[in-house]
C-alpha angles and dihedrals in degrees: 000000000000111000119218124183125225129208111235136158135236101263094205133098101259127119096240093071085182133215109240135192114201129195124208142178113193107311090332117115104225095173151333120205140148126281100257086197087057098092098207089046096031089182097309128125126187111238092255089059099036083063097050092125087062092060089040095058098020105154090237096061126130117242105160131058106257145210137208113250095160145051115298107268094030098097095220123137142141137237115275140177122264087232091045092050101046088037092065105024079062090044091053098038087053093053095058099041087046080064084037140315102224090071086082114078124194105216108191137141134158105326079131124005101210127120098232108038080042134048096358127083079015102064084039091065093038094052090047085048095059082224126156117288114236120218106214110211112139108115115021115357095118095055083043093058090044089059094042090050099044100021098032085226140043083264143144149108133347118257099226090049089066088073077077103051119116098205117018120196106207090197114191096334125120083208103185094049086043113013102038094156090047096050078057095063094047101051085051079053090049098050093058092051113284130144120232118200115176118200109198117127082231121081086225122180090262092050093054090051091051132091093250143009124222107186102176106159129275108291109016103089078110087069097044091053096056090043090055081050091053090054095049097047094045086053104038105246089148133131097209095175091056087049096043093053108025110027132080118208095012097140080052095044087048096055098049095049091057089060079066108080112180088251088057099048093042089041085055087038106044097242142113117272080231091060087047085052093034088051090039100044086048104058090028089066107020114095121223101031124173134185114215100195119186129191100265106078088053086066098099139063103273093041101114095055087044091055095050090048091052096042094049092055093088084047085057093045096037090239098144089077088075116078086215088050130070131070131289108197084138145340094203085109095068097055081061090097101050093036114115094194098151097050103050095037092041101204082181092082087073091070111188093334113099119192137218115267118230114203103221094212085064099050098119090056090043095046094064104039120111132226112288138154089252100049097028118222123358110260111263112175130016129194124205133202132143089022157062113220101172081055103042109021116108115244090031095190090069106037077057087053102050087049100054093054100130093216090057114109105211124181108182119191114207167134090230145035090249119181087262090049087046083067099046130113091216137010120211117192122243132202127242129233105260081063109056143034125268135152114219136200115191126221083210102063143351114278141097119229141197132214117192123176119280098180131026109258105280116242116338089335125149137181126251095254096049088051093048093053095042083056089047096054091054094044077058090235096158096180103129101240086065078074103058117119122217098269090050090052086055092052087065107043086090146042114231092281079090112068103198093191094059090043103056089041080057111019096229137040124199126227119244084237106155121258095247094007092188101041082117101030117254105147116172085255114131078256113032101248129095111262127233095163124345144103099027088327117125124209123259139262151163113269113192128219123293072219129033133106087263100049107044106007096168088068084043092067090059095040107012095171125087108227114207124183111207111170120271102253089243094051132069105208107300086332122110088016082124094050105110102200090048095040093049087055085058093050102201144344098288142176117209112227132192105240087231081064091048103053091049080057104049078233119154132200111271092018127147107254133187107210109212150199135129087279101060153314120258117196120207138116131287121245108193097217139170074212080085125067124223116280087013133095131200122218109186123205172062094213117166101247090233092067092054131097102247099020096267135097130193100289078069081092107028115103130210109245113128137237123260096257130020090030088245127158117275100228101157095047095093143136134189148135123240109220133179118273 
């Protein structure tokens, strides 16, 4: 049998959103590797990715649509037809939008990040509907906001011209577990002379490979970066001609950075004022120098001002005239111009109605509300695709609790049974991506990518967007785009700019963004310059913790120690935790611990731990570890909570306030005590 090879795309929100090749005999999967021609991928894949056709043909993967048989949260349910399925999930879905149709509620995120197994035939169902509309903020809204506010765009640098960078800040990214072509980059950087800090409260893999290690607490990063400005305003590190002609707010900016001594900013970080001055001495006089920000240090409450201070220090030092300085917390912004959103989502099926808005990250309190005139009706059907809520959503007990409501009506599409999908009334399977079509941007560099089929769906599978139109035919919606076909819906994901043809002869196709696209100035602001205050925009601050020792020591006294949850290496949010190659290389659900904690704690290595605080109790097992900094633990997840001791994972502890700006979830802001089992 004759083999072909197919181009297809990394579906998961990473950065990296990597060009693929896939043989295949048959339907017989002979290799997947990365396009070597792609020049963010050149022909690597990370370990999660390399096994995908473990994950395409896993022995635990649903096939049939499937029904509930037993209580919510059993997982038990029995085989049913695809017409028998859609016919009453419509009938039932009909019957609570005729009371009203805000009460469903879509609840998606970035299972796959492409546009048409994504947001497309689905937000084309949910805006006829009239249903609730979803924010969805859970990962990276408050940096978002951050860009938007002082760069007028998700906008920045381009990731291969980091290799010529001479100083390189890895801020609040575990590069080589999520940013592996990135990390690339760097170490080429690295090889011609470059120095590498990295700035993470955890002593992650990258930042041991780095030059230095900056390890400040969760959630002052704020802080470190006006202290760095202080610095650089006191010596003159300053590029006045940048400021003077392509910032907004900078005699503001400037004030309020010299309140910020470097004894203030390392007493609020947990440093040395000689670290602040080292840092600050380093980027101040080191051309070109370039910030690779990552989404971690934005998931707390003061993440989306510390976002805009950070991303204002290469407007102080003029780096952004290099096309190797600058800052890369996300390229998105630049696929503004090709993207053919409204099309392909069609918000014009809403007509004059326009809905409520539910914040996902919200979803336990949301779950449980009643009717009010505040809130509107009480939710009374979800449907999940692209996520895990029970998994990832913060304040898991009562995310659990919203979803075993017996009068919740819950349709989960999916590869697994999750521990979302464990609560559902059905499960509908879902194809993966090396089944169906799908067109794909990247918020981690600037090219467009395609994804075409490499396998006919396994066993009854079918793709979102099948699923969502089938569901539209028995609802009785006739408008035309309720016809198109995948491929169709690929065709409009993008203007002209986009040429398909070429795309799917290549597999990728790369935006005309400019080489240092802010050398003058131009950023998509309403007036071209970056903004520090100005129109509507406020300046800038810290803003501490909702929960540190600083900021609320009497429930410090209680839990003294700042949790973070940064993702196990192996894992990709709650994605490939069933995967039993890559499950059995993290071993088991753990919490890193400094060995200093864990004497004051009789606690050993490999012991049996509960993690506390007035939210929950996560069982796991301790790892005395210099990873951890004094006074800070690290949980790291997302393990399904099927797969923990005691049925619960990290999000067991984390709360649902929301950050300052974005209105995303404060993962990070957390405090608890580890205590023996």
């Amino acid at each position: 049998m004759s083999q072909r090879t197919v181009h297809a795309a990394c579906p998961h929100d990473c950065p990296d959103t990597c060009a693929i090749r896939v043989t295949v005999e048959g339907e017989r999967i002979v290799r997947i590797q990365g396009d070597p021609d792609h020049p963010p991928t050149h022909g690597a894949l990370c370990t999660k990715v390399s096994r995908y056709a473990e994950r395409v043909d896993h022995a635990e993967r649903v096939l049939t649509p499937l029904r509930r048989v037993g209580p919510k949260g059993a997982g038990q349910f029995e085989p049913v037809g695809w017409d028998e399925a859609l016919g009453d999930i419509a009938a039932r879905l009909a019957a609570i939008a005729a009371r009203d149709p805000e009460a469903i509620v879509p609840y998606s995120y970035a299972g796959t990040m492409g546009l048409v197994q994504g947001e497309s035939m689905a937000a084309r169902f949910f805006h006829r509907l009239g249903a609730s509309l979803l924010d969805r903020t859970i990962c990276s809204a408050a940096g978002g906001a951050a860009l938007q506010a002082t760069y007028g765009g998700k906008v920045g640098m381009h990731l291969e011209h980091f290799a010529e960078s001479q100083l390189i800040l890895i801020w609040g990214s575990h590069s080589i577990a999520s940013n592996l072509h990135f990390w690339t980059f760097a170490q080429a950087a690295k090889r011609a002379g470059a120095k590498l800090i990295a700035i993470d409260p955890r002593r992650t893999e990258t930042a041991e490979k780095c030059h230095q290690h900056i390890a400040l607490l969760p959630g002052t990063d704020g802080a470190l970066a006006l202290g760095l400005m202080h610095e650089l305003i006191a010596h003159d590190w300053l590029d006045h001609d940048y400021l003077a002609r392509h910032v907004d707010g900078w005699p503001a900016l400037r004030e309020r950075a010299l309140q910020w001594p470097p004894e203030r900013a390392a007493a609020e970080c947990g440093l040395t004022a000689d670290e602040v001055r080292g840092l600050a001495r380093d980027y101040g006089l080191t051309r070109p120098a370039a910030i690779r920000l990552n989404y971690g240090m934005q998931r707390v409450r003061g993440g989306g001002n510390a976002v805009r201070l950070i991303a204002l220090l290469p407007c102080l030092t003029g780096a952004w005239r290099h096309r190797a300085g600058g800052l890369l917390l996300s390229s998105s912004g630049w696929f503004k111009a090709v993207r053919n959103d409204a099309a392909l989502q069609r918000p014009d099926l809403l007509g004059t109605r326009r809905p409520r808005t539910i914040n996902m990250s919200t979803i336990g309190d949301d779950l449980l509300r009643p009717a009010s005139p505040d809130f509107g009706p009480k939710i009374e059907a979800l449907v999940v695709y692209n996520s895990n809520p029970v998994a990832v959503a913060p304040e898991s007990p009562k995310v659990v609790a919203g979803f075993r409501r017996e009068d919740l009506f819950t349709v989960v599409l999916e590869h697994f049974l999750t521990d979302t999908a464990d609560h559902a009334d059905y499960v509908l399977p879902a194809t993966t991506q090396l089944e169906h079509w799908d067109v794909h941007t990247s918020y981690g560099h600037t090219y467009a990518l395609v994804n075409e089929p490499a396998l006919s769906p396994r066993g009854q599978a079918r793709s979102n967007c099948e699923i969502f139109r089938q569901l539209a035919a028995r609802m009785g919606y006739r408008e035309p785009c309720f016809a198109d076909d995948d491929i169709a819906l690929c065709h409009q994901a993008f203007t002209d700019a986009i040429d398909f043809q070429q795309l799917r002869a290549q597999g990728w196709q790369k935006l005309g963004v400019p080489e240092a696209p802010f050398a003058d100035g131009g950023f998509p602001t309403p007036s071209g310059k970056a903004c520090a205050e100005g129109a509507g925009v406020p300046l800038p601050d810290h803003v501490p913790n909702y929960e540190s020792v600083a900021s609320s020591p009497m429930l410090a006294r209680r839990y003294p120690l700042a949790m973070i949850s940064p993702p196990a290496r192996h894992f990709l949010n709650s994605s490939f935790v069933n995967v039993k190659s890559l499950r059995d290389i993290e071993g088991e659900p753990i919490v890193e611990i400094h060995p200093d904690d864990a004497a004051a704690r009789g606690l050993a290595d490999g012991q049996g731990v509960q993690v506390v605080n007035d939210r929950g109790v996560y069982h796991c097992t301790a790892r005395i570890s210099p990873r951890a900094r004094p006074g800070v633990v690290n949980g790291l997840g997302v393990w399904w909570r099927k797969f923990g001791r005691n049925g619960t994972n990290v999000n067991e502890l984390t709360h649902q306030r929301l950050t300052d700006l974005g209105a995303a979830p404060a993962f990070y802001d957390c405090l608890v005590d580890v205590r023996p089992l």
